[in-house]
Backbone as JSON, one array per atom type, in Angstrom:
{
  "sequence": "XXXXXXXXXXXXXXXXXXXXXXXXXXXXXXXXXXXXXXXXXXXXXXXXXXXXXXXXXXXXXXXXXXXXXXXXXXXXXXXXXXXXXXXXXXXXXXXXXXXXXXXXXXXXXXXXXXXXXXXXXXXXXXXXXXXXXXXXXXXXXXXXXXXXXX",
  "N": [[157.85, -14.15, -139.65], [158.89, -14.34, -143.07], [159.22, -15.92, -146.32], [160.23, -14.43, -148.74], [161.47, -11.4, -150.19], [159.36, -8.7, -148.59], [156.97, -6.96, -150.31], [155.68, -3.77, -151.21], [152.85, -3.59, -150.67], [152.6, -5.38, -148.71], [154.5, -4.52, -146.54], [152.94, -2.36, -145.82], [150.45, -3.44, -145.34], [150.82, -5.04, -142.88], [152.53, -3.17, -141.55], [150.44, -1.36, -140.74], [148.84, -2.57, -138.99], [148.55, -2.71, -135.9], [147.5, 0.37, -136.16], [148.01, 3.15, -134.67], [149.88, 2.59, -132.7], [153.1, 2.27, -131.25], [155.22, -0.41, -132.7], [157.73, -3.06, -133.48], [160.05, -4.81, -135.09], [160.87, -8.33, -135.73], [162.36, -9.87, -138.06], [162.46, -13.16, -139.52], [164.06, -14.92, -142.15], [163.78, -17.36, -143.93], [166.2, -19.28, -146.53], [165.81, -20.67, -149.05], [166.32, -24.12, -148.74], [167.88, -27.05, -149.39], [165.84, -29.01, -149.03], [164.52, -30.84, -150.39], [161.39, -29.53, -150.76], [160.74, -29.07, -153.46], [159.31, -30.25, -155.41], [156.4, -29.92, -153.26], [155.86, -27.27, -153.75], [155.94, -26.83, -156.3], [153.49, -28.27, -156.85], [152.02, -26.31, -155.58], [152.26, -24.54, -157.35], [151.01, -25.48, -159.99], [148.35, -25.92, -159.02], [147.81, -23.15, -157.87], [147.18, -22.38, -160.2], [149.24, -21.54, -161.58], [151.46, -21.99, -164.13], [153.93, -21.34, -165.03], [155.58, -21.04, -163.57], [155.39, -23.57, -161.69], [157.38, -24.41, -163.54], [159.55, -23.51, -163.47], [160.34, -24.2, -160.86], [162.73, -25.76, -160.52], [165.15, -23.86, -161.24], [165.3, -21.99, -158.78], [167.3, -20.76, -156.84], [169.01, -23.02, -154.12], [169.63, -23.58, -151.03], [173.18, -23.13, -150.31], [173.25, -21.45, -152.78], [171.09, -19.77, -152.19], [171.43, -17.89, -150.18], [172.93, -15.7, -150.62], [170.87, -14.09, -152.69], [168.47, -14.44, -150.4], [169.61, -12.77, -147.89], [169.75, -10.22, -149.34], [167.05, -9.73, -149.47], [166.08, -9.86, -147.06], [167.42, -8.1, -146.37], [165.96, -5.57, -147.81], [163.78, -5.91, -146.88], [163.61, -5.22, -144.03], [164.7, -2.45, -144.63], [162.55, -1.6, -145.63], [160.3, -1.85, -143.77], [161.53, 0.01, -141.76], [161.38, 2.83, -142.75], [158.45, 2.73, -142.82], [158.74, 3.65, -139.6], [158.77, 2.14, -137.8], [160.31, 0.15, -135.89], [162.97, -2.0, -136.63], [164.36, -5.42, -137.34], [166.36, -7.95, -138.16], [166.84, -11.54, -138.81], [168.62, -14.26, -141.11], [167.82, -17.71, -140.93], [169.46, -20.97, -139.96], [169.29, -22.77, -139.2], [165.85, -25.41, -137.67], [163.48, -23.63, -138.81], [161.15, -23.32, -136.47], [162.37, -23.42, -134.08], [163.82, -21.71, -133.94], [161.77, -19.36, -134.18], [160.87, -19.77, -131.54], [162.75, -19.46, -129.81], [163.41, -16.54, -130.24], [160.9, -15.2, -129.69], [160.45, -15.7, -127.08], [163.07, -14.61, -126.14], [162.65, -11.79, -127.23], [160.19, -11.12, -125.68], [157.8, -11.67, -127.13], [154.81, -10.12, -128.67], [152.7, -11.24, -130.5], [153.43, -13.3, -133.48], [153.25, -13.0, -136.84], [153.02, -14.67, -139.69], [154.12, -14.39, -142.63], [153.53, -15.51, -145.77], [153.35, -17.16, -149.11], [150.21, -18.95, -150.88], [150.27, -22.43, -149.62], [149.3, -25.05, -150.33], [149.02, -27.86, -150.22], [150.94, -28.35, -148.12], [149.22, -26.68, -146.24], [146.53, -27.56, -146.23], [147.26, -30.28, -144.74], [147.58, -29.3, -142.44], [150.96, -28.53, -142.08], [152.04, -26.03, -142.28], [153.95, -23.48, -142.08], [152.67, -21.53, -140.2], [150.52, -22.9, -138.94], [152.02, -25.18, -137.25], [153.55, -23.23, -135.92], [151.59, -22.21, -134.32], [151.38, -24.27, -132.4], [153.63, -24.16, -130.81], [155.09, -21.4, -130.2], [152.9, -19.92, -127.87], [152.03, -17.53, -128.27], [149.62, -15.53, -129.85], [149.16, -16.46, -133.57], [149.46, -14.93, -136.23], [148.47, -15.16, -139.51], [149.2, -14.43, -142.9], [149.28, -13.7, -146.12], [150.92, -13.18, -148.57], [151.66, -10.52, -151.07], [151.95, -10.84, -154.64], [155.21, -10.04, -156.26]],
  "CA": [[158.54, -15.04, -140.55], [158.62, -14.06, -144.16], [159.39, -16.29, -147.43], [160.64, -13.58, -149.48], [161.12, -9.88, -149.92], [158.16, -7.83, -148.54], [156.3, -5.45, -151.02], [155.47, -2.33, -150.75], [151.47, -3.67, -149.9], [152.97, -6.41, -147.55], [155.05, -3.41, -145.62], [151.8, -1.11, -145.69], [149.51, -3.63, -144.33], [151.61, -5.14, -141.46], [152.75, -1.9, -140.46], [149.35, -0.71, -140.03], [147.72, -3.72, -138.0], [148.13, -1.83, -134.7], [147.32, 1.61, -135.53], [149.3, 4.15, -134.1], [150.96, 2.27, -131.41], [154.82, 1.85, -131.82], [155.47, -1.48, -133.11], [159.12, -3.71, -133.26], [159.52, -5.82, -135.93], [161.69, -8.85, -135.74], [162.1, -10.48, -139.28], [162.87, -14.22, -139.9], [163.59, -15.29, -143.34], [164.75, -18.89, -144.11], [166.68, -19.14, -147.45], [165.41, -21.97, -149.85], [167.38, -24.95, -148.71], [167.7, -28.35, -149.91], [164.61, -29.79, -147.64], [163.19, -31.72, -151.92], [160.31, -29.56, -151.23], [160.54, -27.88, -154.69], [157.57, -31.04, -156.01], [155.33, -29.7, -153.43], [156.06, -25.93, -154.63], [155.33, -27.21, -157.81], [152.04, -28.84, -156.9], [151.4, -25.68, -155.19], [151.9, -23.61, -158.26], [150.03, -26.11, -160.77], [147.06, -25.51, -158.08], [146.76, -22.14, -158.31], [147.42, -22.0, -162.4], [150.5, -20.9, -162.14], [152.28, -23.38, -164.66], [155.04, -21.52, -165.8], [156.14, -20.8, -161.78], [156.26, -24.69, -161.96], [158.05, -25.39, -164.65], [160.58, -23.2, -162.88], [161.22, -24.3, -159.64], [164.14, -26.39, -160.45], [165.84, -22.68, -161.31], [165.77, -20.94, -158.3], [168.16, -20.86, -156.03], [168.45, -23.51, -152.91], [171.17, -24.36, -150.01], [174.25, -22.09, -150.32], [172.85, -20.23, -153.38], [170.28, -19.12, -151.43], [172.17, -17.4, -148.89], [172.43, -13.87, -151.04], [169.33, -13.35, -152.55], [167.7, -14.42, -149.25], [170.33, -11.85, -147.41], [169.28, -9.24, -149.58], [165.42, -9.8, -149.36], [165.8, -9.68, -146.03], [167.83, -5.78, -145.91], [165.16, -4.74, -148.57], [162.36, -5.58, -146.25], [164.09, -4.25, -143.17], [164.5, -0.87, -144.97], [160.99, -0.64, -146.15], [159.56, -1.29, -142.53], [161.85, 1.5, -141.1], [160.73, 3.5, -143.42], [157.11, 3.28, -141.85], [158.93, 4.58, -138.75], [159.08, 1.03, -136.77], [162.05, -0.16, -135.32], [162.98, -3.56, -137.53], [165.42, -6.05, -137.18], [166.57, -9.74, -138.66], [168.0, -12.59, -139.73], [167.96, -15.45, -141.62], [167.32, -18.61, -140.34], [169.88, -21.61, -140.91], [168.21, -24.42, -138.46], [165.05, -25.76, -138.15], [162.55, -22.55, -138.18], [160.09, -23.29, -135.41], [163.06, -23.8, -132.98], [164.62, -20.42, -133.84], [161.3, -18.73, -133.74], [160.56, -20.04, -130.1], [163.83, -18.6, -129.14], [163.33, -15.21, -130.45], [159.62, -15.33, -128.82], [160.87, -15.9, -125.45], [163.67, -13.63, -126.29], [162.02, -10.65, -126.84], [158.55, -10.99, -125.2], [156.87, -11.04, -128.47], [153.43, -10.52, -128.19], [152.32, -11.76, -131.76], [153.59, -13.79, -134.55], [153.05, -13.0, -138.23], [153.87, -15.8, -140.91], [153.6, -13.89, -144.35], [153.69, -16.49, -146.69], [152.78, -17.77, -150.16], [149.99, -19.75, -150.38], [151.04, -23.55, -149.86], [147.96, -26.01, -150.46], [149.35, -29.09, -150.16], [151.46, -28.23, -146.63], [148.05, -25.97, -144.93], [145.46, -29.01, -145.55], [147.93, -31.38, -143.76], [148.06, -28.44, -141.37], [152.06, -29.09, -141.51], [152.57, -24.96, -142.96], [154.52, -23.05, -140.61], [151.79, -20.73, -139.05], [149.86, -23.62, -138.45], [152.9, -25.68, -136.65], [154.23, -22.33, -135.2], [150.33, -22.01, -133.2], [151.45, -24.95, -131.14], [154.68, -24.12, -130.5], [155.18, -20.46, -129.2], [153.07, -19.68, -126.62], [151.48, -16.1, -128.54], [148.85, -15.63, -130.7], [150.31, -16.46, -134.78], [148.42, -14.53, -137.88], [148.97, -15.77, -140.9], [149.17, -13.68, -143.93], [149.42, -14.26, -147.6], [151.82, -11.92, -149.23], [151.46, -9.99, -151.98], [152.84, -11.06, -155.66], [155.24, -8.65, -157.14]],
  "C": [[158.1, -14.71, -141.96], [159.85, -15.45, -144.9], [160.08, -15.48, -148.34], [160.65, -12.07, -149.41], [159.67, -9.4, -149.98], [158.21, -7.11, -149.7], [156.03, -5.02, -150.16], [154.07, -2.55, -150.06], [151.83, -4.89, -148.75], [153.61, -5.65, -146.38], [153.55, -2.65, -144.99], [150.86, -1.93, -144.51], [150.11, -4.02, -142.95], [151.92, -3.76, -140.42], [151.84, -1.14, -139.92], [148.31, -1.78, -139.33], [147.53, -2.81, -136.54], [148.05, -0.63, -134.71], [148.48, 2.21, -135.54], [150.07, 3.67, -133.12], [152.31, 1.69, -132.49], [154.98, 0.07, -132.1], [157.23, -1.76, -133.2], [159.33, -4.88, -134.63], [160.75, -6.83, -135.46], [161.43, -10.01, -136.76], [162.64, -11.78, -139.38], [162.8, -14.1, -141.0], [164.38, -16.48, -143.67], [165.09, -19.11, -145.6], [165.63, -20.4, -147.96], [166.62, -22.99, -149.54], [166.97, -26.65, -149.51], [166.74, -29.66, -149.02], [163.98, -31.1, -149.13], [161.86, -31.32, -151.56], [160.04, -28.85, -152.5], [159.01, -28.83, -155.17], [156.6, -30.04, -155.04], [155.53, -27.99, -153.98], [155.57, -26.38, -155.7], [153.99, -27.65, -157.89], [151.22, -27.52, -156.47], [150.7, -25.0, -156.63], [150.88, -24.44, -159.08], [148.51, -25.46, -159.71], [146.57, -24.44, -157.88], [147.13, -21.66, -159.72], [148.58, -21.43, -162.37], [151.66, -21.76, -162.53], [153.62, -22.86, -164.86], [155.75, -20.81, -164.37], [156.49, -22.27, -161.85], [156.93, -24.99, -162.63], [159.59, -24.45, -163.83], [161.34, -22.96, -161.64], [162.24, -24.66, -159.6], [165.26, -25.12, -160.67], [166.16, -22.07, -160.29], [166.49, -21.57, -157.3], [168.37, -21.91, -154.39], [169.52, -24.07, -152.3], [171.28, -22.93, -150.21], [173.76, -21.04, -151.08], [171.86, -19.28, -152.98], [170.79, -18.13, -150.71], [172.05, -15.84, -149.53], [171.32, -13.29, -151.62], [169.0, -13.5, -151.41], [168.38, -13.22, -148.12], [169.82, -10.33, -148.05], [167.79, -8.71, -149.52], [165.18, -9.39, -148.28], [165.92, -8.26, -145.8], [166.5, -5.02, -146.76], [164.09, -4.44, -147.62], [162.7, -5.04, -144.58], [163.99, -2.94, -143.64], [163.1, -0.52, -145.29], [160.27, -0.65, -144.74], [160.22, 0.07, -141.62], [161.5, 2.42, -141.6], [159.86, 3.97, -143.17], [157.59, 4.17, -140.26], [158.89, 3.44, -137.47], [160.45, 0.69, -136.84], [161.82, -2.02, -136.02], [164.56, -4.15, -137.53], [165.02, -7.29, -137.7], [167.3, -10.25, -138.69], [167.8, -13.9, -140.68], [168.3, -16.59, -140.84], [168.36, -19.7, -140.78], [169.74, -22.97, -139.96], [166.8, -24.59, -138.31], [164.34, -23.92, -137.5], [161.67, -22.11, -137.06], [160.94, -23.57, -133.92], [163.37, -22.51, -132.47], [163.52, -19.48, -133.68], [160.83, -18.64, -132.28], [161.52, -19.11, -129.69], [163.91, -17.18, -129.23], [161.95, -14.63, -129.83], [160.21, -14.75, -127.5], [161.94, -14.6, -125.38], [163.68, -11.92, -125.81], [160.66, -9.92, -126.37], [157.93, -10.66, -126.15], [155.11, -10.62, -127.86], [152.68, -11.07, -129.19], [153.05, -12.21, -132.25], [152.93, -13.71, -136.0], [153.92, -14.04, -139.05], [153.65, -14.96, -142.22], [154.24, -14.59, -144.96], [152.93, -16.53, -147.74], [151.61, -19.01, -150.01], [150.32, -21.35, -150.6], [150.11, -24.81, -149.36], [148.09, -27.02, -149.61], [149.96, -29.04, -148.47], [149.66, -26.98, -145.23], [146.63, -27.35, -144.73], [146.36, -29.93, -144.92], [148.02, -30.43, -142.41], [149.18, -28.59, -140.93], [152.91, -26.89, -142.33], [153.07, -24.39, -141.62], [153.65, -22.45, -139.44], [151.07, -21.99, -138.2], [150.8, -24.69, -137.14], [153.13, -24.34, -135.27], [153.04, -22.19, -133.79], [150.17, -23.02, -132.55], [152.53, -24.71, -130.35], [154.92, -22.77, -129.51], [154.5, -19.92, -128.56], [152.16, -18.33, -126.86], [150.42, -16.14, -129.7], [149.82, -15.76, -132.13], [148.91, -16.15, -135.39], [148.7, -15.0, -138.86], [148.36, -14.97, -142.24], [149.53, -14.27, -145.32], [150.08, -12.85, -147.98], [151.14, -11.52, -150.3], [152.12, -10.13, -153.49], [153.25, -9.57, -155.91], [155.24, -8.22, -158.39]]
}
C-alpha cells in the first residue's frame, strides 16, 4: 500500500528487501478522498516542522480530483519497480482500504505486506494508521515503511 508516487530510494529499497529472489509486487494506492482528514495531515505536518506543507493541505487534490494524479503515481511507480526486473502490478483503491487489501492477500497468497507511508503522528499513537490496523486484519506479516520525500 503506498500514499503516493514511489522514489527512486523507495523503489531501490523495497526491491532489494529479499535479495535475489524474484519478487511480485502488487501496488495499492488510495487517492486522497474526502474522509476531513486534511486537520490531522495538518497536525501531522505542524509536528514534524513542516508549516508550509500545512498551510497547504486545503490545495491538494481530494475525491474525484484525486483520481488522476493518484492514477498517474500509481503507473510511475509500477514502471520504476519493473524496471528493477520484478513483475508489478496495481490499482487504486476506491472502498475502504483494509477490505480491499484482505482481498488481494487471500487473492494472491501474499506472503508480506508493505505499507510505505508518510509519517502520520497523530493516527500511529492511536495505533489507528493503516499498517498498524492492516497487522490485525490480513493474516501475513505487515512492514511498515516511511517513504522517502522528493
Amino acid at each position: 500500500m503506498i500514499e503516493k508516487a514511489l522514489t527512486s530510494a523507495d523503489v531501490e529499497f523495497v526491491s532489494t528487501l529479499h535479495g535475489d529472489e524474484p519478487v511480485t509486487f502488487h501496488v495499492l494506492l488510495q487517492p486522497r478522498g474526502d474522509q476531513a482528514d486534511r486537520l490531522l495531515r495538518a497536525i501531522d505536518d505542524v509536528a514534524l516542522g513542516e508549516f508550509d506543507e500545512a498551510v497547504r493541505e486545503g490545495e491538494v487534490p481530494e475525491g474525484k480530483d484525486a483520481l488522476g494524479p493518484a492514477g498517474q503515481a500509481l503507473q510511475v511507480s509500477l514502471m520504476a519497480l519493473r524496471a528493477t526486473g520484478s513483475a508489478a502490478e496495481g490499482r487504486l483503491i476506491e472502498r475502504h482500504p483494509l477490505d480491499v487489501l484482505q482481498e488481494l492477500v487471500d487473492e494472491v497468497g501474499a506472503d508480506e505486506v508493505i505499507v510505505l507511508t508518510e509519517p502520520h503522528l497523530v493516527e500511529e499513537f492511536f495505533h489507528r494508521d493503516w499498517a498498524s490496523r492492516a497487522r490485525h486484519k490480513v493474516g501475513v506479516p505487515v512492514l511498515k515503511l516511511f517513504a522517502h520525500s522528493t
